[in-house]
Structures are given as structure tokens and as C-alpha cells.
PDB file with one MODEL, atoms N, CA, C and O in Angstrom:
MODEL        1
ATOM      1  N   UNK A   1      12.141  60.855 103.711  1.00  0.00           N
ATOM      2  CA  UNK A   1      11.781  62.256 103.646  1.00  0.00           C
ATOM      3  C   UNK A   1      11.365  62.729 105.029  1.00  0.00           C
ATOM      4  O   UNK A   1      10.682  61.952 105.696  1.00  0.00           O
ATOM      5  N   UNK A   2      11.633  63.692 105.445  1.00  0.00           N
ATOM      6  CA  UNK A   2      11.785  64.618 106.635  1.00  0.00           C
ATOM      7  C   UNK A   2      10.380  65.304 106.521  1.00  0.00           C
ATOM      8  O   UNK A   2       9.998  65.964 105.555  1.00  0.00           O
ATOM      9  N   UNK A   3       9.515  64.981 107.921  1.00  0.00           N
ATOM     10  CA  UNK A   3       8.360  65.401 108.305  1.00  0.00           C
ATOM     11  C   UNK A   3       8.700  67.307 108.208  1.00  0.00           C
ATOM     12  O   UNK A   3       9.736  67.831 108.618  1.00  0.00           O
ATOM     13  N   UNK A   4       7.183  68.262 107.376  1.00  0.00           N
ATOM     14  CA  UNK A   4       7.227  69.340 107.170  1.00  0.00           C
ATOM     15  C   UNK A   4       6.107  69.462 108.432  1.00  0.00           C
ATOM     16  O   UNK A   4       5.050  68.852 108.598  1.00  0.00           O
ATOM     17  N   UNK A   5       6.799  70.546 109.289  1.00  0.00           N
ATOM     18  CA  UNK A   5       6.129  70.976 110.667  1.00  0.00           C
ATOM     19  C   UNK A   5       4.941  72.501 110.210  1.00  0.00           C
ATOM     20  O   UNK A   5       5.206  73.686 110.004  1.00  0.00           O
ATOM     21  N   UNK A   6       4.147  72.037 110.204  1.00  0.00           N
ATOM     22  CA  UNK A   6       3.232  73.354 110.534  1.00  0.00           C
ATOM     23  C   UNK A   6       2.550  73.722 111.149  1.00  0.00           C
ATOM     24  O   UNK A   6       1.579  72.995 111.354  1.00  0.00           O
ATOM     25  N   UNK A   7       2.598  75.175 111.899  1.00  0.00           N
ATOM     26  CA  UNK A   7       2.245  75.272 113.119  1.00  0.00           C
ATOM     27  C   UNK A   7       1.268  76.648 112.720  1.00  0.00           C
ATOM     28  O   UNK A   7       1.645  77.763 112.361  1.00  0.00           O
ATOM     29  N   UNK A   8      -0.304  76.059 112.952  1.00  0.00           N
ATOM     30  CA  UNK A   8      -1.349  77.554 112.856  1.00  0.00           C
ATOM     31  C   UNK A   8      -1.587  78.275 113.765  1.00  0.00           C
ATOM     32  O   UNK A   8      -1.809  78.022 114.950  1.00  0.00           O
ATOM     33  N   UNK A   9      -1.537  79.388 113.113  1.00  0.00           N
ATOM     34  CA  UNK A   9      -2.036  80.248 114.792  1.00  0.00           C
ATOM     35  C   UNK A   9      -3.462  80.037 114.873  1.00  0.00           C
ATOM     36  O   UNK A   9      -3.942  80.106 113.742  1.00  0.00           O
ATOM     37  N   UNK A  10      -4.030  79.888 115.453  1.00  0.00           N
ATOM     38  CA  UNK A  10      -6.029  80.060 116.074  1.00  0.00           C
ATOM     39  C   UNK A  10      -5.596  80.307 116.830  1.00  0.00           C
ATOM     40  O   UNK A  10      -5.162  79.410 117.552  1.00  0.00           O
ATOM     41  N   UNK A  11      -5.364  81.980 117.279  1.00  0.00           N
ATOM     42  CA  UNK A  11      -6.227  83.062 117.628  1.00  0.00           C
ATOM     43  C   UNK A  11      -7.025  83.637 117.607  1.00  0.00           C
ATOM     44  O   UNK A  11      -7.708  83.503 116.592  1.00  0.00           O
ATOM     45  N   UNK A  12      -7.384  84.376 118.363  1.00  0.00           N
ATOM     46  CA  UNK A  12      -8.581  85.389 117.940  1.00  0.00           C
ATOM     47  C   UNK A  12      -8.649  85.881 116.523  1.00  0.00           C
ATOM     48  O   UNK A  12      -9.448  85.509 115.663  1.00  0.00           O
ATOM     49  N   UNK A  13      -7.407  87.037 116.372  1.00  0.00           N
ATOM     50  CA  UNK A  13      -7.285  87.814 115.054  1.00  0.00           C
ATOM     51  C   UNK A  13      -6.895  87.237 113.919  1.00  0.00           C
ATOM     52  O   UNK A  13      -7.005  87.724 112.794  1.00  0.00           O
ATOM     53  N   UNK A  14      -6.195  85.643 114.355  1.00  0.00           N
ATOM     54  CA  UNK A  14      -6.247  84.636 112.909  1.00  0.00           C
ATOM     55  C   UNK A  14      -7.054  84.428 112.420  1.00  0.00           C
ATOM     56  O   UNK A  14      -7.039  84.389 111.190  1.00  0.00           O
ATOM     57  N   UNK A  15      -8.429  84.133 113.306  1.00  0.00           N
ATOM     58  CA  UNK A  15      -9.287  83.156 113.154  1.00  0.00           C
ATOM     59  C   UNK A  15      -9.830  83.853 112.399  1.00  0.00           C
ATOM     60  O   UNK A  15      -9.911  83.519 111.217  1.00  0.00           O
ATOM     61  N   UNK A  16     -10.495  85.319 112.970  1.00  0.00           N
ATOM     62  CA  UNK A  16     -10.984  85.870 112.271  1.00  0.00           C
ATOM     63  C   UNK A  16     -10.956  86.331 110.937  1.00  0.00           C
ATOM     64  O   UNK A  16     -11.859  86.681 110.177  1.00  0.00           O
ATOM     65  N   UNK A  17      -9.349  86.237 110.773  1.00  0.00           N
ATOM     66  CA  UNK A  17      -9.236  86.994 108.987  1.00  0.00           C
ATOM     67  C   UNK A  17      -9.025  85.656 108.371  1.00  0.00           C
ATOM     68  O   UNK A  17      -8.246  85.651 107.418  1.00  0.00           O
ATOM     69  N   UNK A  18      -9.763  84.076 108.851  1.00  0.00           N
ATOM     70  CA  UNK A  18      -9.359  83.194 108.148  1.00  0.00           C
ATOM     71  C   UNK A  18      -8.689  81.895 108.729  1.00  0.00           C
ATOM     72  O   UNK A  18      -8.900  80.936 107.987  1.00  0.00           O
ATOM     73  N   UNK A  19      -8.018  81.616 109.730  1.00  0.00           N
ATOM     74  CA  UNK A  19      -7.048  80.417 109.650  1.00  0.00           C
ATOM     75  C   UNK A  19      -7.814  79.181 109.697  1.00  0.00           C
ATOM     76  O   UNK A  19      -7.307  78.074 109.519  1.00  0.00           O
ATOM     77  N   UNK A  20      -9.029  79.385 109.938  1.00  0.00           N
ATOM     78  CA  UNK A  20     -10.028  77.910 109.600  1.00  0.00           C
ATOM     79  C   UNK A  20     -10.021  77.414 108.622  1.00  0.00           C
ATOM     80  O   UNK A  20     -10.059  76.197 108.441  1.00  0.00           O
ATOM     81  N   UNK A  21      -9.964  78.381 107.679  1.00  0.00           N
ATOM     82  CA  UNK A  21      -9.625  77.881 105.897  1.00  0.00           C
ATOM     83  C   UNK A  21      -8.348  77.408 105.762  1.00  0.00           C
ATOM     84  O   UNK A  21      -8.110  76.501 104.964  1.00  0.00           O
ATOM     85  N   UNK A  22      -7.482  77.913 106.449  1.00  0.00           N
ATOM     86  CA  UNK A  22      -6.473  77.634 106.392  1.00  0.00           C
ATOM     87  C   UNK A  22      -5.669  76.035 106.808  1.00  0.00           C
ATOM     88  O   UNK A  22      -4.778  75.416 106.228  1.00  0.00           O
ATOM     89  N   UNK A  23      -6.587  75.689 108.294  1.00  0.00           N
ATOM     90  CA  UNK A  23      -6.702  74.369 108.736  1.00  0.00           C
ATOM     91  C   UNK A  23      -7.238  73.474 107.870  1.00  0.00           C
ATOM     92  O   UNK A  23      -6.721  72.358 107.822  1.00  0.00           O
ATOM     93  N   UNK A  24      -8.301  73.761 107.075  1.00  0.00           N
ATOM     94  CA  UNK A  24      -8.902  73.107 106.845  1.00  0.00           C
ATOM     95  C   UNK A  24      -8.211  72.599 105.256  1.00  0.00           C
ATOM     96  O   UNK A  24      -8.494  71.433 104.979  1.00  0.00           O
ATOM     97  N   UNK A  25      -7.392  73.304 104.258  1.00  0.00           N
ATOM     98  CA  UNK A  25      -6.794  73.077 103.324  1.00  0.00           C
ATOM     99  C   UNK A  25      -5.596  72.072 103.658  1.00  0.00           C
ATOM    100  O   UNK A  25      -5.311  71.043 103.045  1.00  0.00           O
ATOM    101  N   UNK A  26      -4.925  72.655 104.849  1.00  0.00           N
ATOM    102  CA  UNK A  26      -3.902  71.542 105.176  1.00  0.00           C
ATOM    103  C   UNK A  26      -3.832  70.045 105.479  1.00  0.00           C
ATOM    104  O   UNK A  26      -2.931  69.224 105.305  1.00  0.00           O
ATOM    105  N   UNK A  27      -5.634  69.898 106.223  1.00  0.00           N
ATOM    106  CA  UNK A  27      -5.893  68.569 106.406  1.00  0.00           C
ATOM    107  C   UNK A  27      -6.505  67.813 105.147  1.00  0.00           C
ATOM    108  O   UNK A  27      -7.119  66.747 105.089  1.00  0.00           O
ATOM    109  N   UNK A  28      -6.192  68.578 104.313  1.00  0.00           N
ATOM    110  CA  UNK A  28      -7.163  67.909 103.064  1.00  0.00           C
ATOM    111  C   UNK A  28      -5.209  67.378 102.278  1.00  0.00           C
ATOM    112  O   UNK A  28      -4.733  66.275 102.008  1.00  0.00           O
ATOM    113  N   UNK A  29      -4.561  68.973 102.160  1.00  0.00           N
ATOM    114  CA  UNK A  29      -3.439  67.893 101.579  1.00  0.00           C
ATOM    115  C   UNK A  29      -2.606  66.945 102.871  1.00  0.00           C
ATOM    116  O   UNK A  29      -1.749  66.163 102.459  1.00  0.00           O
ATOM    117  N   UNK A  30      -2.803  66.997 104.136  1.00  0.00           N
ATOM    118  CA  UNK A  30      -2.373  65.770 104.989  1.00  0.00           C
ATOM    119  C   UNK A  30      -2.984  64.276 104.541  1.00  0.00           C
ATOM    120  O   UNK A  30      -2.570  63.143 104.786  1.00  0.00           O
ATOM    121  N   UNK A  31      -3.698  64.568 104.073  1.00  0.00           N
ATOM    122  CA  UNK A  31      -4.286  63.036 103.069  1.00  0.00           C
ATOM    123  C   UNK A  31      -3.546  62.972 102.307  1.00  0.00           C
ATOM    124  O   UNK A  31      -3.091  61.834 102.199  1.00  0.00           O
ATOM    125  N   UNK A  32      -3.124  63.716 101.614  1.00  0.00           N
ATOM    126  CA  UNK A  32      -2.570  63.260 100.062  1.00  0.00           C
ATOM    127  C   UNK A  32      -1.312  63.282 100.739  1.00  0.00           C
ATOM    128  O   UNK A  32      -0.603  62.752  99.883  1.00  0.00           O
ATOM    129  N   UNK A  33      -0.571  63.534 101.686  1.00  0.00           N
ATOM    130  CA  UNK A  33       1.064  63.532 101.545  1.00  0.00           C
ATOM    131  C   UNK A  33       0.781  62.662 103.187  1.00  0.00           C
ATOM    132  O   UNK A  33      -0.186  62.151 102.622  1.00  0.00           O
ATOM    133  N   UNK A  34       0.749  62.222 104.231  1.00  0.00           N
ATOM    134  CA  UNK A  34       0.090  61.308 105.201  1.00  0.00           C
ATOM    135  C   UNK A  34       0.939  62.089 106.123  1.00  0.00           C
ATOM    136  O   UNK A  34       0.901  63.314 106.235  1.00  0.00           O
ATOM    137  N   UNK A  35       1.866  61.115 106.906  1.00  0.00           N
ATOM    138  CA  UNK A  35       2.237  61.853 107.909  1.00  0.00           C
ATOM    139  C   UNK A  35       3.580  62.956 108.056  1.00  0.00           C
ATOM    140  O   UNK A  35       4.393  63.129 108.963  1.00  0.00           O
ATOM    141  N   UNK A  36       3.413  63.537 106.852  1.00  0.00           N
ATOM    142  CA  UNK A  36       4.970  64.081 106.624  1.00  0.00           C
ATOM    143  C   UNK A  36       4.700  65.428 106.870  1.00  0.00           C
ATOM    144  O   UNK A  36       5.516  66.224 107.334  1.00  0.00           O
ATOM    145  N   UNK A  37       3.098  65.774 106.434  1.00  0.00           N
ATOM    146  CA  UNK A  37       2.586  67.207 107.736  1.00  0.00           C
ATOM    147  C   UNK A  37       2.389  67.091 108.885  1.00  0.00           C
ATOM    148  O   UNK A  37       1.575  66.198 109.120  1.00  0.00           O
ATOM    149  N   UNK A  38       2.760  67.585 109.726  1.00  0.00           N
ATOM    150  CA  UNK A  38       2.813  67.676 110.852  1.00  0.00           C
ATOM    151  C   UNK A  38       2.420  68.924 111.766  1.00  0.00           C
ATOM    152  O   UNK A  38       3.254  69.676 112.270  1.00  0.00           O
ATOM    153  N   UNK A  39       1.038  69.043 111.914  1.00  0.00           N
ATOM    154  CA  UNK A  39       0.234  70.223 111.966  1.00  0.00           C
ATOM    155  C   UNK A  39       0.090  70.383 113.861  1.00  0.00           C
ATOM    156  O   UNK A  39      -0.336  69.618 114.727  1.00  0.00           O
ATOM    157  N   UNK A  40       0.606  71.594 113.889  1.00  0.00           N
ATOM    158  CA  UNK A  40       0.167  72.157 115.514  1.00  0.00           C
ATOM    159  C   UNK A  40      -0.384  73.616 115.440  1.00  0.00           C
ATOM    160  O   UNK A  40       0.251  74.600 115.061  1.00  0.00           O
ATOM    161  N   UNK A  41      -1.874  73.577 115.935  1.00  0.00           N
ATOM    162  CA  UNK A  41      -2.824  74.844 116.528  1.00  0.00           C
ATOM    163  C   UNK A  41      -1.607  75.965 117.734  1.00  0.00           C
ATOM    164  O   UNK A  41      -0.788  75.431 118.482  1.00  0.00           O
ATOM    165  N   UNK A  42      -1.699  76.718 117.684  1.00  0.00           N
ATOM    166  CA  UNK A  42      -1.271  77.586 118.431  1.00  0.00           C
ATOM    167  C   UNK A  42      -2.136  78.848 118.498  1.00  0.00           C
ATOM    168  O   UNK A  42      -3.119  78.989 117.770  1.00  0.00           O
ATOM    169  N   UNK A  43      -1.659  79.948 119.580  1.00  0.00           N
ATOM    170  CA  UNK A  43      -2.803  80.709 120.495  1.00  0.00           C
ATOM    171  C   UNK A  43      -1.676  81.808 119.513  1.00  0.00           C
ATOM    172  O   UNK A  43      -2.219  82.912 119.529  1.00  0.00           O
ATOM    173  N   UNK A  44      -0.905  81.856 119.039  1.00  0.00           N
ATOM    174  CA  UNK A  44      -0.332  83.439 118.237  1.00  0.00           C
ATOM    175  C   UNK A  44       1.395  83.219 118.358  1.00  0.00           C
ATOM    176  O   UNK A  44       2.236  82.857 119.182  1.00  0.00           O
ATOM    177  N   UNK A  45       1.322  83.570 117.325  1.00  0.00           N
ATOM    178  CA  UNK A  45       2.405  83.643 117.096  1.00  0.00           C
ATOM    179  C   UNK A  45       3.309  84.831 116.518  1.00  0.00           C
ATOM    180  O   UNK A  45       4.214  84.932 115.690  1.00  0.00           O
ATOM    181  N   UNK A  46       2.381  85.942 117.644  1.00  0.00           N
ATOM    182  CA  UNK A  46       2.756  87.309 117.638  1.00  0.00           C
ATOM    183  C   UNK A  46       2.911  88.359 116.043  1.00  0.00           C
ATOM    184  O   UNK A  46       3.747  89.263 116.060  1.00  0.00           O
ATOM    185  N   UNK A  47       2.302  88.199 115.127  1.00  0.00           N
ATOM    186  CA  UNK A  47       1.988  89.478 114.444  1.00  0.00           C
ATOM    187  C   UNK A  47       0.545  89.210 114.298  1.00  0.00           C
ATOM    188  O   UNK A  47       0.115  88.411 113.466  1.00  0.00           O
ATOM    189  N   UNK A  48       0.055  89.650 114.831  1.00  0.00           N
ATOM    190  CA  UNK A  48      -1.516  89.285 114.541  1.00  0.00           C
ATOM    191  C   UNK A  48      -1.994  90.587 113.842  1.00  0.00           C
ATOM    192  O   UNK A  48      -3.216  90.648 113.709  1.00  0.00           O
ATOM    193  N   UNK A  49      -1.419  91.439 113.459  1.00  0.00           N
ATOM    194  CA  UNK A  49      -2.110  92.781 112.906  1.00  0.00           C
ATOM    195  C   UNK A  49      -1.676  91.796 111.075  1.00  0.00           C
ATOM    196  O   UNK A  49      -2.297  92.244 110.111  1.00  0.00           O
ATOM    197  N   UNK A  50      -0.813  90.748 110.829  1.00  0.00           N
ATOM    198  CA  UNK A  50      -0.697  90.542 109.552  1.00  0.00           C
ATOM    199  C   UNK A  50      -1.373  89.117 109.376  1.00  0.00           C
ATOM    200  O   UNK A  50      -0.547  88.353 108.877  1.00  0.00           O
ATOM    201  N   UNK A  51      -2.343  88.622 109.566  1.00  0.00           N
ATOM    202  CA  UNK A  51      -2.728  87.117 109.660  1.00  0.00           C
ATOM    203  C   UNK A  51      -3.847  87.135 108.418  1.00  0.00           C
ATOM    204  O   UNK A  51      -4.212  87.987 107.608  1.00  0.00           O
ATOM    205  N   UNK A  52      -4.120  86.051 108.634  1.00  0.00           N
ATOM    206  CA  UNK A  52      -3.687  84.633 109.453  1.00  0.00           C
ATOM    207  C   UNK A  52      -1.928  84.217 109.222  1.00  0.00           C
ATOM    208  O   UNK A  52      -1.491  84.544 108.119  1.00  0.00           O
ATOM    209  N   UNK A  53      -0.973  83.560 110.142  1.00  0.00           N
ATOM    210  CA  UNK A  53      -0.283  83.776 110.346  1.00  0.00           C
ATOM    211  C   UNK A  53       0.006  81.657 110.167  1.00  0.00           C
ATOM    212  O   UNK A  53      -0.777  80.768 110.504  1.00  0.00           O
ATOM    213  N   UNK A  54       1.082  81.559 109.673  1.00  0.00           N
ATOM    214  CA  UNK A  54       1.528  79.783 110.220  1.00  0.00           C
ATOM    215  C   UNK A  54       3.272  79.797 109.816  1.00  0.00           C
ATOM    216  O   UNK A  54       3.984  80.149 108.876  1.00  0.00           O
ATOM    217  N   UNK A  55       3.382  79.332 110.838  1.00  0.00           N
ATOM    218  CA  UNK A  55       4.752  79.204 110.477  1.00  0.00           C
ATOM    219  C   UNK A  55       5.024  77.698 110.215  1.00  0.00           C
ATOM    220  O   UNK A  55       4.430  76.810 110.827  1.00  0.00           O
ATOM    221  N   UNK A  56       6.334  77.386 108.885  1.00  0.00           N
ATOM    222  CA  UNK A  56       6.314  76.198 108.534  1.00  0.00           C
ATOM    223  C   UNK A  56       7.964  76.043 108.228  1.00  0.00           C
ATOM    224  O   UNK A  56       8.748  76.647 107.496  1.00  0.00           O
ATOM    225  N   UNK A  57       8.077  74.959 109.135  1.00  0.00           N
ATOM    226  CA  UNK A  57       9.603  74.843 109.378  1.00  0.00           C
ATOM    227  C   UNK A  57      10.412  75.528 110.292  1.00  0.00           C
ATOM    228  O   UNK A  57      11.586  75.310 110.591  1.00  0.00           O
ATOM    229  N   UNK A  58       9.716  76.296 110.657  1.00  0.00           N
ATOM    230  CA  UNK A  58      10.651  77.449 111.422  1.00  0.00           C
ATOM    231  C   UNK A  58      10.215  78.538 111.208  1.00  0.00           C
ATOM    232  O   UNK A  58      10.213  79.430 112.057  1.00  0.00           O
ATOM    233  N   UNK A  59       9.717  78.677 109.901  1.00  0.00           N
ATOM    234  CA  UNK A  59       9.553  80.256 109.114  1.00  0.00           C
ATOM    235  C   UNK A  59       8.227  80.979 109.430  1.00  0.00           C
ATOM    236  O   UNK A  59       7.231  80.311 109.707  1.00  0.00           O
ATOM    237  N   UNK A  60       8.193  82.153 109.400  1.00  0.00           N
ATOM    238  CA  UNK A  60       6.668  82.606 109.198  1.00  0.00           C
ATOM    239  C   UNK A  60       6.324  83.060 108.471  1.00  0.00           C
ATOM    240  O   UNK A  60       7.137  83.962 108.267  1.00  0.00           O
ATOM    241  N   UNK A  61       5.094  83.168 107.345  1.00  0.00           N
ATOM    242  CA  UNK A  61       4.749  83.458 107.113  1.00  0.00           C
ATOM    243  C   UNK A  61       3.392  84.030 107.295  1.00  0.00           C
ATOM    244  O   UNK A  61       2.521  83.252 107.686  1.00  0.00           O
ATOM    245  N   UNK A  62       3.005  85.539 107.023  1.00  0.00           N
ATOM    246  CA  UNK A  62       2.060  86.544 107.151  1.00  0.00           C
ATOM    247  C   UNK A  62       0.623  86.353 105.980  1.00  0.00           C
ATOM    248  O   UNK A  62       0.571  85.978 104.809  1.00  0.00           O
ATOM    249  N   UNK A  63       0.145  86.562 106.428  1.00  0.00           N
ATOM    250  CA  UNK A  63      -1.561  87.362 104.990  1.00  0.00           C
ATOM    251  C   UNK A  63      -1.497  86.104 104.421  1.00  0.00           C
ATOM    252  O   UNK A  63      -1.244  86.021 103.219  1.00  0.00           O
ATOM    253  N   UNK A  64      -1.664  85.213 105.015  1.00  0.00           N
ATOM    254  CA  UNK A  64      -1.889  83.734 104.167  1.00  0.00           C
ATOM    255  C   UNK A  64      -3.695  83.426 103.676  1.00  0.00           C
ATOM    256  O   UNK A  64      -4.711  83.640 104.337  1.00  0.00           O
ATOM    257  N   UNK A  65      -3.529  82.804 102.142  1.00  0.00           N
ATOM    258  CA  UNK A  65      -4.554  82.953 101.927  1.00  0.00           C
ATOM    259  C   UNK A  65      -4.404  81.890 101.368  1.00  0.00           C
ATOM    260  O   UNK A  65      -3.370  81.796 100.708  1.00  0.00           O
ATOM    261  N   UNK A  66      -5.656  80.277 101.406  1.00  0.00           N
ATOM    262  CA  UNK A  66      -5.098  79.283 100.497  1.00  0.00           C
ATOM    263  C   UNK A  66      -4.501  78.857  99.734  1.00  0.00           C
ATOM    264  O   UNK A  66      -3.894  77.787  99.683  1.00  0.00           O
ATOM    265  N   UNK A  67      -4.624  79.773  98.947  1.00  0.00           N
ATOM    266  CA  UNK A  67      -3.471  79.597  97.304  1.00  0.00           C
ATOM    267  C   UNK A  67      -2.212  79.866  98.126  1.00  0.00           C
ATOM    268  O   UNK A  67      -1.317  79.022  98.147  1.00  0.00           O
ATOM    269  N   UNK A  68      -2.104  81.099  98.854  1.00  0.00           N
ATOM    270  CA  UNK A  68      -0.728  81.219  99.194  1.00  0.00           C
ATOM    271  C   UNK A  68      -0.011  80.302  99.629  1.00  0.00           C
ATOM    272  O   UNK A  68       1.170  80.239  99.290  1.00  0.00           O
ATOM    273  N   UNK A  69      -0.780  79.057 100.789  1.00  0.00           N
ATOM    274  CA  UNK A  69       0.120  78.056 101.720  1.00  0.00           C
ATOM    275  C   UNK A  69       0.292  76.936 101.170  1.00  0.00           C
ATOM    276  O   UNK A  69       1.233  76.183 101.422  1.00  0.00           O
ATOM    277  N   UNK A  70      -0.955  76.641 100.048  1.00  0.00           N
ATOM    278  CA  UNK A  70      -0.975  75.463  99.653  1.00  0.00           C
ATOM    279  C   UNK A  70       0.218  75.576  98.181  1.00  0.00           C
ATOM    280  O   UNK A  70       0.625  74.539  97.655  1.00  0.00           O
ATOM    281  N   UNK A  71       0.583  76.747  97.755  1.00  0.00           N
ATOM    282  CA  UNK A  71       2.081  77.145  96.965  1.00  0.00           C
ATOM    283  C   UNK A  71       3.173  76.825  98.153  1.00  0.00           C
ATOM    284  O   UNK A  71       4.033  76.001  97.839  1.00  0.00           O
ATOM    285  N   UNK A  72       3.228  77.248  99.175  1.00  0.00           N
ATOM    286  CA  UNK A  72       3.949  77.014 100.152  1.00  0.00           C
ATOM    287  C   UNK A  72       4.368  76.077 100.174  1.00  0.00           C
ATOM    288  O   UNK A  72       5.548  75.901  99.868  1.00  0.00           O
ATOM    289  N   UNK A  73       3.454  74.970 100.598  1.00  0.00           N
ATOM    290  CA  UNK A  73       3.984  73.661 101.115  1.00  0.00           C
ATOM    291  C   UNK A  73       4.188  73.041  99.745  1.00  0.00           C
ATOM    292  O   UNK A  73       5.247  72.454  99.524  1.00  0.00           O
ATOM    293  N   UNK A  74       3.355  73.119  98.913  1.00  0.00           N
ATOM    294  CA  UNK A  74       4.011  72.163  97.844  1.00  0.00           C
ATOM    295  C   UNK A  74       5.216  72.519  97.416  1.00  0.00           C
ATOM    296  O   UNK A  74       5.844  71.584  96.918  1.00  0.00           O
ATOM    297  N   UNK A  75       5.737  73.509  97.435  1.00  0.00           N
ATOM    298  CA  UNK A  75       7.370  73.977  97.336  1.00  0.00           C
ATOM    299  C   UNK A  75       7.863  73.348  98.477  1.00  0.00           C
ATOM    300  O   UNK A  75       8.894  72.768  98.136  1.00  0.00           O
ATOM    301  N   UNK A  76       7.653  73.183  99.600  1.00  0.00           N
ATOM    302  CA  UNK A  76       8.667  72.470 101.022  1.00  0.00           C
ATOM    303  C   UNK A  76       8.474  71.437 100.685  1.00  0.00           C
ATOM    304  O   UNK A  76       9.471  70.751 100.461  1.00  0.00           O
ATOM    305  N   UNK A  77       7.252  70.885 100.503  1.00  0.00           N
ATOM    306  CA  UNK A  77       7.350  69.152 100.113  1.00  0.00           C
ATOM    307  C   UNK A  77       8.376  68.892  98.483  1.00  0.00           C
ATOM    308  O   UNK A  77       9.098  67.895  98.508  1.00  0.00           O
ATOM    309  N   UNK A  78       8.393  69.320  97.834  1.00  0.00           N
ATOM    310  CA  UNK A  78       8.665  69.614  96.675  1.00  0.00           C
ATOM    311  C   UNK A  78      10.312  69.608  96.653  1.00  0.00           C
ATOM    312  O   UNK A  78      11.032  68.958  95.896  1.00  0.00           O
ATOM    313  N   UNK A  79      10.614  70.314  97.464  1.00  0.00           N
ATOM    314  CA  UNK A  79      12.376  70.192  97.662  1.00  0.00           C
ATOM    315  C   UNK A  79      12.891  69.457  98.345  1.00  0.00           C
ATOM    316  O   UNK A  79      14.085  69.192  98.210  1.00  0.00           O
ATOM    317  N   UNK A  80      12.105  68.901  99.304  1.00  0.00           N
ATOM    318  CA  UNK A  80      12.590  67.846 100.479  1.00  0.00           C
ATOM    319  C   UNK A  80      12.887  66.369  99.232  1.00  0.00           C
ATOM    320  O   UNK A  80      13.726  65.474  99.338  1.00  0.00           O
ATOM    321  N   UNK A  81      12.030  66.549  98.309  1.00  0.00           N
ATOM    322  CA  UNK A  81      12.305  65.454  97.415  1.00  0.00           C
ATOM    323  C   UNK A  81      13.367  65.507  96.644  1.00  0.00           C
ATOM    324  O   UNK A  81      13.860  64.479  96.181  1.00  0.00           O
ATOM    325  N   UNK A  82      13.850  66.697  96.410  1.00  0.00           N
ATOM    326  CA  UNK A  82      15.109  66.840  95.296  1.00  0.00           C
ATOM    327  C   UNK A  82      14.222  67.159  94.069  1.00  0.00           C
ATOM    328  O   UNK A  82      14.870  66.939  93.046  1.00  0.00           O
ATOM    329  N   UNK A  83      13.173  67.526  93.848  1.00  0.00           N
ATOM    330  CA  UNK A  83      13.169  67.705  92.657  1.00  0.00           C
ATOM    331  C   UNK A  83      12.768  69.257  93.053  1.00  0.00           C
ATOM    332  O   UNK A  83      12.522  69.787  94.136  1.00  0.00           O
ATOM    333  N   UNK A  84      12.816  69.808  91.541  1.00  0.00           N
ATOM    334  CA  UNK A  84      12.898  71.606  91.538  1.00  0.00           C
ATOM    335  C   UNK A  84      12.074  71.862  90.115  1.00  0.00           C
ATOM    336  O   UNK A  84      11.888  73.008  89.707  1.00  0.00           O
TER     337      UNK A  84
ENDMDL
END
């Protein structure tokens, strides 16, 4: 199975509407799934009027709110397996 890349913004305007929560959910499921997250901090990743902001795989996604990423990734981890 193919390492899922996620990359947070901590910025200023992330931080503020949140991406600490956001870090901090991902390293909790990086335990449960080990090294197949693959987490990188970044300074913005340019929409900061819609954050907290992470892009995963390539993609971005906007207005992330725990429930939202942690639906996220368990859908990317989730298909990388073949199952649906």
C-alpha cells in the first residue's frame, strides 16, 4: 500500500481557525495506520481566507474541521486498499 501524503498548512490564518486540531488528529490516526501518513507542516498553501487548509495527495482541501479530514483520510486509506 502506497504512503497517503499530507501536507498542513501552519500559518498564521490556519492556525488560527484551527490546524493544531487538525495536526493533532492526524498524529493520533498516524498510530493506528504507522507510516503510510506521511505528514508535512507548511507556511500556506495559498487560500487562507478558506482554512484551515491541507492538502492530501495532491488535492486541497478548504474549512477543514476534524470530522471533515479524519472522513477524508479514512476514504484515501480506504481505497488504496480496494475495498469501497
Amino acid at each position: 500500500m502506497r504512503p497517503v501524503e499530507v501536507e498542513l498548512c501552519a500559518g498564521t490564518a490556519c492556525h488560527l481557525m484551527g490546524s493544531q486540531d487538525l495536526m493533532t488528529l492526524v498524529n493520533n490516526l498516524r498510530e493506528t495506520h504507522g507510516n503510510r501518513l506521511q505528514i508535512k507542516l507548511t507556511h500556506c498553501l495559498g487560500d487562507c481566507g478558506h482554512g484551515p487548509n491541507a492538502r492530501i495527495n495532491g488535492v486541497l482541501y478548504s474549512k477543514l474541521t476534524e470530522e471533515k479530514l479524519e472522513a477524508i483520510l479514512t476514504e484515501v486509506l480506504t481505497q488504496d486498499r480496494g475495498v469501497q
